[in-house]
C-alpha positions in Angstrom: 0.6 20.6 -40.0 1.8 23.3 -37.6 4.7 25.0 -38.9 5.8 26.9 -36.0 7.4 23.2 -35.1 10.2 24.3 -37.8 11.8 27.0 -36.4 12.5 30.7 -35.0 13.8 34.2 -36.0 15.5 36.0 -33.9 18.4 39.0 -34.2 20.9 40.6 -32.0 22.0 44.5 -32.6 23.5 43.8 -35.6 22.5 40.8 -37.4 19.6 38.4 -38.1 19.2 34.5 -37.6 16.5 31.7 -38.3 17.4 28.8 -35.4 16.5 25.4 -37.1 14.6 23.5 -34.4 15.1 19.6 -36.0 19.1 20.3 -36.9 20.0 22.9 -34.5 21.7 25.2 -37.2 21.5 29.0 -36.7 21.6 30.5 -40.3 22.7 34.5 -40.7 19.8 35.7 -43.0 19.5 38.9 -45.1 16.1 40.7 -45.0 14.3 39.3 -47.6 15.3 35.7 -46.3 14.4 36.8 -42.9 10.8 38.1 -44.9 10.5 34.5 -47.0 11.0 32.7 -43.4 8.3 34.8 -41.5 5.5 33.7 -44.7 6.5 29.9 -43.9 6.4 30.1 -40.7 3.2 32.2 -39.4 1.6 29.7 -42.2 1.0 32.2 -44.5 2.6 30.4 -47.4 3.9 27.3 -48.1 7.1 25.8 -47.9 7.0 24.0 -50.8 5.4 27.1 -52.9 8.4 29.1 -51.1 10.9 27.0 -52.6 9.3 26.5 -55.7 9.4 30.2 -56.1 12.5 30.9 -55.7 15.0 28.7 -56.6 17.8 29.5 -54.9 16.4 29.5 -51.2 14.5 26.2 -52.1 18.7 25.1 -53.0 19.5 26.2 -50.2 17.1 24.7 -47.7 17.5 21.2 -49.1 21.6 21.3 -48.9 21.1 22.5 -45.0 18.5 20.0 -44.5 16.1 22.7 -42.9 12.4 22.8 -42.3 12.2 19.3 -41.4 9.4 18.0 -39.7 11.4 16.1 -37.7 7.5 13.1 -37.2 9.5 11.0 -34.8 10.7 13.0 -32.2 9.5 12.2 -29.1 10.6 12.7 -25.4 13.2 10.2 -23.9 12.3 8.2 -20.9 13.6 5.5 -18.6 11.4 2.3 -18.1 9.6 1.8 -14.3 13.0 -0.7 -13.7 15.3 1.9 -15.1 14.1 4.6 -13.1 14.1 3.1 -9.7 17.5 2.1 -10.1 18.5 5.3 -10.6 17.0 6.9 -8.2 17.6 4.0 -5.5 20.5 4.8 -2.9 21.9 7.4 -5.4 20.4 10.7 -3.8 23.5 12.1 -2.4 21.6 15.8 -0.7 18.5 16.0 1.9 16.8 19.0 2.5 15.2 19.4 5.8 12.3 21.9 6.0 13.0 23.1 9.5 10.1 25.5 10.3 7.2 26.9 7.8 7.8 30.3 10.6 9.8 32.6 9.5 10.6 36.4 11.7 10.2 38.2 8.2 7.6 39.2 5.6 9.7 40.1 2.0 7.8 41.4 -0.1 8.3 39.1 -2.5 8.4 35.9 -0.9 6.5 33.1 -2.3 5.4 32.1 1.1 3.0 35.0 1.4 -0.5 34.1 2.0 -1.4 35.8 -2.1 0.7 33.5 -3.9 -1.4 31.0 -4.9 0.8 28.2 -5.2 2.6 27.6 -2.4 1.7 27.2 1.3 1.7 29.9 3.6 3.7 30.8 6.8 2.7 28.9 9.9 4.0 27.7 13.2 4.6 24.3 11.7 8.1 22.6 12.8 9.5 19.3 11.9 10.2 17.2 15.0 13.2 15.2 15.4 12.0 11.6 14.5 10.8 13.6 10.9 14.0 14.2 10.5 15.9 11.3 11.7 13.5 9.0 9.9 14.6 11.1 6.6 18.1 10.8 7.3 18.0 7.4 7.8 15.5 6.5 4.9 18.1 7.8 2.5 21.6 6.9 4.3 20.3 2.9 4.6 20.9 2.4 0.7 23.0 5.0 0.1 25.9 3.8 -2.3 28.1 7.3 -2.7 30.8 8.6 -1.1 29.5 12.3 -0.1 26.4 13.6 1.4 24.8 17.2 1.9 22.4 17.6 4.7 21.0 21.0 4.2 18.6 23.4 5.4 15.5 25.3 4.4 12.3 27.3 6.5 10.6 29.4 7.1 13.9 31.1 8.5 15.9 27.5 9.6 17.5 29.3 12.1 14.1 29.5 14.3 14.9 25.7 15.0 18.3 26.6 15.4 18.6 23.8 18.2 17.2 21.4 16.2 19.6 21.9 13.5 22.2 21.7 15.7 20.7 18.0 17.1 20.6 16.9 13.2 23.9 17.8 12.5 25.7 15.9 15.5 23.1 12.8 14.7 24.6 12.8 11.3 27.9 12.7 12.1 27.8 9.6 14.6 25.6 8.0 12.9 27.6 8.0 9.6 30.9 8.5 10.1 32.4 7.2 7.3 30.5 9.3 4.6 32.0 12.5 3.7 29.6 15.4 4.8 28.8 18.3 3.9 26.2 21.5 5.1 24.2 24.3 4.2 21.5 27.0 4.6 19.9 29.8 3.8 19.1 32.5 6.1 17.9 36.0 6.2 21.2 36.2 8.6 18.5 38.4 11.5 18.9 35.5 14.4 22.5 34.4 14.3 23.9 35.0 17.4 27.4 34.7 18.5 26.9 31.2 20.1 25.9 30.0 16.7 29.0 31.8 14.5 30.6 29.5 17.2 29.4 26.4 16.8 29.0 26.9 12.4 33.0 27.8 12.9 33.6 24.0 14.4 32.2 22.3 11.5 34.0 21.4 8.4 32.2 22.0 4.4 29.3 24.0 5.6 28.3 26.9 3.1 26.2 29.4 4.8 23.6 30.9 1.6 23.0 34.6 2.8 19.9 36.5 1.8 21.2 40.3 1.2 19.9 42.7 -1.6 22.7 45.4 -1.6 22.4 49.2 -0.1 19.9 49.7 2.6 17.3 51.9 -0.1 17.2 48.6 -1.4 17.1 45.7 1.4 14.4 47.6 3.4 12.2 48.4 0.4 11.4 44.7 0.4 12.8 42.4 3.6 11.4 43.7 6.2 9.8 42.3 9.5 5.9 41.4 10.4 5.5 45.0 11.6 7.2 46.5 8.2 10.8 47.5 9.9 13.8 46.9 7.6 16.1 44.5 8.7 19.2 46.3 7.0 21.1 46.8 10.0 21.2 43.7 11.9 21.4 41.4 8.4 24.4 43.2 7.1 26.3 43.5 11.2 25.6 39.7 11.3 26.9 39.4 7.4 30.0 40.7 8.7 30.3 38.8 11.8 30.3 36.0 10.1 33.1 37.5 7.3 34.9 37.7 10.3 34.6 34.9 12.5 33.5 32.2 10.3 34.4 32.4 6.5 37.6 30.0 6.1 37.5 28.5 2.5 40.5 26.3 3.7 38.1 24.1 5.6 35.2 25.1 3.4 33.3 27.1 5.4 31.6 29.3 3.0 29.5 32.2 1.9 27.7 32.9 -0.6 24.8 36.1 -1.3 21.7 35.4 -2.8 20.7 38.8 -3.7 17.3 39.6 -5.5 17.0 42.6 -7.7 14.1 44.4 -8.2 12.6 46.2 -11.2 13.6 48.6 -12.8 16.2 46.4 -14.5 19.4 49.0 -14.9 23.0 48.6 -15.4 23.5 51.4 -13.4 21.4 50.0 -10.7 23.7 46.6 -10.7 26.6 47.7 -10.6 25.3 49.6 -7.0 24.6 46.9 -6.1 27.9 44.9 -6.8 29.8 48.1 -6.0 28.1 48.0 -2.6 28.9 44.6 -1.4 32.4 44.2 -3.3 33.7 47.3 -1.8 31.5 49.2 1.0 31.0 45.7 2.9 34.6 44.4 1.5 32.7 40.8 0.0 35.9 38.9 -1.2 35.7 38.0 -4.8 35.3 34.4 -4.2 32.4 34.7 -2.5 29.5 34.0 -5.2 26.7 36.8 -5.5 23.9 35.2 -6.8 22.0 38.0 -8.5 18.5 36.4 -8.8 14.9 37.6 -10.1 12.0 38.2 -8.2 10.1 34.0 -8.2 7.2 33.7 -10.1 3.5 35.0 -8.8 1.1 37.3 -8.1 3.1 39.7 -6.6 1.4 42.8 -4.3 4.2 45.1 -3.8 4.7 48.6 -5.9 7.1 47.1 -8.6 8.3 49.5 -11.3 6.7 48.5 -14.5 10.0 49.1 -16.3 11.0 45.6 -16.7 13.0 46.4 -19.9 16.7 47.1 -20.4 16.4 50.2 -22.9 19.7 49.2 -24.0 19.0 45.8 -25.5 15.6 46.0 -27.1 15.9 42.4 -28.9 15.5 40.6 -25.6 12.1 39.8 -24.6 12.0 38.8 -20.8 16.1 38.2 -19.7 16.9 42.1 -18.6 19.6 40.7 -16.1 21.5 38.5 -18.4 21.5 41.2 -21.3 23.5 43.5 -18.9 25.8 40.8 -18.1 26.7 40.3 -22.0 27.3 43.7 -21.7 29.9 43.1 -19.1 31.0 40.0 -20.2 32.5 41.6 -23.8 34.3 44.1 -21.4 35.5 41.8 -18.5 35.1 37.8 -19.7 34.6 35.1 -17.1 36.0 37.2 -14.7 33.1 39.7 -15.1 31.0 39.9 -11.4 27.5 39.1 -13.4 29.1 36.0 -15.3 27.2 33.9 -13.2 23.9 35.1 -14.9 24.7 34.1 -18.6 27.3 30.9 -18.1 24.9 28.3 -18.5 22.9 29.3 -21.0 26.0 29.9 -22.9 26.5 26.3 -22.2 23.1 25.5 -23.4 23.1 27.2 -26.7 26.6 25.9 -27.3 25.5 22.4 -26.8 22.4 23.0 -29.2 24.3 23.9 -31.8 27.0 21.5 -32.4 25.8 19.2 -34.4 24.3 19.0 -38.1 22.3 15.9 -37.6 18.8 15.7 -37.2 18.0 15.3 -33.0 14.9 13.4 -32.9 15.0 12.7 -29.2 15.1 15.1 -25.7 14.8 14.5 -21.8 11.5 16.3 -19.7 12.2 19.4 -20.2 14.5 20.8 -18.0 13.3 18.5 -14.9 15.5 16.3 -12.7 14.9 12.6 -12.1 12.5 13.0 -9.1 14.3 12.0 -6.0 17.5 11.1 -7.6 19.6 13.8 -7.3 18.6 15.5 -4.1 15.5 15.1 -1.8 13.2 17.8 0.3 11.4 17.1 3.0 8.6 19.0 4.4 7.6 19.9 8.5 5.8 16.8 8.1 7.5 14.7 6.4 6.6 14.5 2.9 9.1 13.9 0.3 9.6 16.7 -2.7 11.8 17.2 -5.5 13.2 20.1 -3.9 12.7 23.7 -2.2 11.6 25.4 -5.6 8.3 23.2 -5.9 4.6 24.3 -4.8 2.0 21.7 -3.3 2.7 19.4 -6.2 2.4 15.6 -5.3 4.7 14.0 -3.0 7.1 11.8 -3.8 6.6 9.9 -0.7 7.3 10.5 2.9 9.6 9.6 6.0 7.4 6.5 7.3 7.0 4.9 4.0 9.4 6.1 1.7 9.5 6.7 -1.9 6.3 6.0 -4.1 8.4 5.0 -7.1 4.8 3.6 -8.6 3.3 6.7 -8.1 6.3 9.4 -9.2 6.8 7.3 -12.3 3.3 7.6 -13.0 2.8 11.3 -12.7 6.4 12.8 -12.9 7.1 10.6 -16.0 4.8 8.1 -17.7 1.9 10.6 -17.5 4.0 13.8 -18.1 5.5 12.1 -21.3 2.0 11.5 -22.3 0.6 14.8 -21.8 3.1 17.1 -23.0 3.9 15.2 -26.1 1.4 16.4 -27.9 2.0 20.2 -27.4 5.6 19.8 -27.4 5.9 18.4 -30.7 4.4 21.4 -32.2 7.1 23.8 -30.7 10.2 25.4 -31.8 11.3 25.6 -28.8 11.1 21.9 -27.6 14.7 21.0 -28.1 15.6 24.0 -25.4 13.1 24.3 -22.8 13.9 24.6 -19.3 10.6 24.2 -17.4 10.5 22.0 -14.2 8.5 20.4 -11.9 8.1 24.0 -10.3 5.9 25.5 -13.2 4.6 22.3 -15.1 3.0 20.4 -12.7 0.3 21.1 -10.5 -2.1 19.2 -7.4 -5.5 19.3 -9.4 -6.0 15.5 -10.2 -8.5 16.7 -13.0 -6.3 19.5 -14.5 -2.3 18.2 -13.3 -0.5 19.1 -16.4 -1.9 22.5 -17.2 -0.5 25.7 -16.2 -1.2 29.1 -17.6 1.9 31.1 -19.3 4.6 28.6 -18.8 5.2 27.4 -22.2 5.1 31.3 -23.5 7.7 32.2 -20.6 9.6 29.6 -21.9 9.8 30.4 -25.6 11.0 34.1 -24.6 13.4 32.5 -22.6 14.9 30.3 -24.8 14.8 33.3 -27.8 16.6 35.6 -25.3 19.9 33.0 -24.7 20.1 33.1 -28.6 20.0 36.8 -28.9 22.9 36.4 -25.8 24.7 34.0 -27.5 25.1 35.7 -30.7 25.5 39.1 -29.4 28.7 37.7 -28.1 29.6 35.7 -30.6 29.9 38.4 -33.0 31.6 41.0 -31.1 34.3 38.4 -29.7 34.3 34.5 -30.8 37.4 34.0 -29.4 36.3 35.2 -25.9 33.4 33.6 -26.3 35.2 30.1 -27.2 37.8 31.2 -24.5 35.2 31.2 -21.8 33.1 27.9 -23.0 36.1 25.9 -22.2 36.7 27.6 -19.0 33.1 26.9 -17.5 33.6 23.3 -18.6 37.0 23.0 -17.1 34.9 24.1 -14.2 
């Protein structure tokens, strides 16, 4: 029997807990509980000696109903029927690989020729009858009301004409659906001519990669010859503050910003300080403050990864600042963003008494269902965030709903099982497609360091949680129904 199944310990500043994986409960513990729960489970002693022992903890575990075994959990999956009708005419966004070119080389971008597990940067373009054929593909059984068409590179805006050419096919082609847009760019090739024609659409939300103060940007986003692109980023960034932000017809902005180690308050709130007042960012513009993606990395990173401040998280430097923040300012704190889900999450987790025998994939989607990417060449994805994992499908044939349901659920089911039953953190964990899959036929479901990452994760929203629960419950129960009224 592997005991690490029953549970985890964790502690915030001030207190200590043991999270009870079968019931969800999270139980305050004094030392010598915290000492009795550690022997049971590292396997060191018994559960049943434990409780034989001493009395009143063995009392106690039986009233709470904790330690349970929990033999019949398993994961929760739709049949091959189920699944195809719920993917079927239901995927209501598209995401059109423009270009695998891109005028940068960031740092950190996994589309450098050392990460390992995505493709690299070519000349590779998708032609028009790519695209049309996935437009049409998904439109022809398409049973909702709104649609996203959305765009990805390389830098889209190298095949800025044939964005343009998508765009007006969409909207004769379907004029009855309501539409809406979107991409990211690094903001370096938008020209006036294009602010122009972005500022006659309607729901387009332009996703703009910015990392704060120059020191910053142009450490890590520069171009092929190594020049930051500071200057012409941030004068475009405010071209378009002027001439094309205009919620009222949603046409929108929003920063994705990546920060860097070292992992500082002080170095944040720069940051925030910089594009909330220096570059005058209205506060309904969303700054995504995001990490650095996953890989093998070949920049001169800081080795300080840790926030000095809050030694009880593991690997979540970014969202322990924002509890910081969060007990000062509530929802309407600027880093809010970082920590409302996971809030979510935990809150969720812990509602009920009951044992919970049963949970979804992990933290995957439905392959296909919700939104669709499609490469240069016309292979179907899950979305932007996935490696060379298998396709889905592609825009000639369509979706391979024998094939997804064999590898992206039948299979997966089948292979994870096993080491999922024996983990604490089963009922929590977030992994996706991106991390949990791979293309080696003989090795698919094996991937080094994702179900470690994912423990510290899941520990670290607990330590969150609590830290914030005891300093201000009432905020805390404030803000829960506030990001569910959203």
């Amino acid at each position: 029997m592997n005991v690490q199944k029953y549970g985890m310990i964790f502690q915030t500043k001030d207190n200590k807990y043991y999270y009870d994986t079968a019931t969800g409960k999270v139980v305050l513990c004094d030392d010598s509980e915290v000492e009795i729960i550690d022997r049971i489970l590292s396997g060191e002693t018994s559960l049943k000696n434990e409780c034989s022992n001493n009395k009143v903890f063995g009392e106690f575990v039986r009233q709470e109903n904790l330690f349970n075994e929990n033999s019949s959990w398993d994961f929760v999956i739709p049949t091959r029927e189920e699944f195809e009708d719920s993917v079927k005419g239901k995927c209501e966004q598209i995401v059109l690989e423009l270009t695998e070119a891109c005028n940068l080389r960031c740092g950190y971008c996994i589309y450098n020729d050392h990460h390992p597990d995505h493709r690299g940067f070519s000349n590779k373009t998708m032609n028009f009858d790519i695209a049309k054929k996935s437009i049409d593909y998904l439109m022809k059984e398409y049973d909702g009301d709104e649609f996203a068409l959305t765009y990805y590179g390389g830098e889209p805006l190298v095949e800025f004409e044939l964005m343009k050419k998508t765009i007006e096919y969409f909207k004769d082609n379907y004029p009855k659906v309501k539409k809406s847009f979107g991409f990211t760019t690094n903001l370096t090739l938008i020209t006036d001519d294009m602010i122009s024609y972005f500022s006659q659409l309607e729901d387009l939300e332009i996703v703009c990669s910015l990392d704060g103060p120059q020191k910053f940007h142009d450490k890590y986003r520069c171009n092929i010859s190594g020049t930051g692109s500071y200057e012409v980023a941030t004068k475009n960034f405010c071209k378009l503050l002027k001439n094309f932000y205009n919620p009222d017809n949603r046409r929108t902005l929003m920063i994705n910003c990546v920060i860097t180690p070292p992992y500082t308050k002080e170095k944040l709130n720069k940051i925030s300080d910089y594009f909330r007042t220096e570059l005058g960012v209205p506060k309904e513009i969303n700054i995504n403050y995001s990490y650095v993606d996953v890989g093998d990395m070949v920049f001169d990173y800081d080795k300080n990864n840790v926030v000095e401040e809050n030694k009880n998280l593991e690997i979540s430097p970014l969202e322990g600042i924002a509890v910081e923040d969060f007990e000062t300012n509530g929802v309407s704190s600027e880093y809010f963003g970082l920590i409302n889900k996971e809030l979510v999450r935990v809150a969720d987790r812990i509602k009920s008494d009951d044992i919970i025998d049963r949970s979804f994939l992990h933290g995957n989607c439905l392959p296909g269902q919700r939104r669709l990417y499609v490469t240069t060449q016309g292979d179907f994805r899950p979305c932007e965030k996935v490696g060379n994992i298998p396709p889905l499908g592609n825009c000639f044939d369509g979706y391979d709903y024998d094939r997804i349901y064999k590898i992206y659920i039948d299979e997966y089911a089948k292979n994870y099982r096993k080491k999922c039953n024996n983990c604490w953190a089963r009922m929590m964990c977030g992994v996706c497609y991106e991390s949990s899959i791979t293309t080696d036929d003989s090795n698919r479901y094996e991937t080094d360091g994702m179900c470690d990452t994912s423990r510290r994760i899941v520990k670290d929203m607990f330590v969150n949680y609590f830290t914030v629960f005891e300093r201000d419950p009432e905020r805390l129960k404030k803000a829960m129904s506030e990001i569910e009224f959203r």
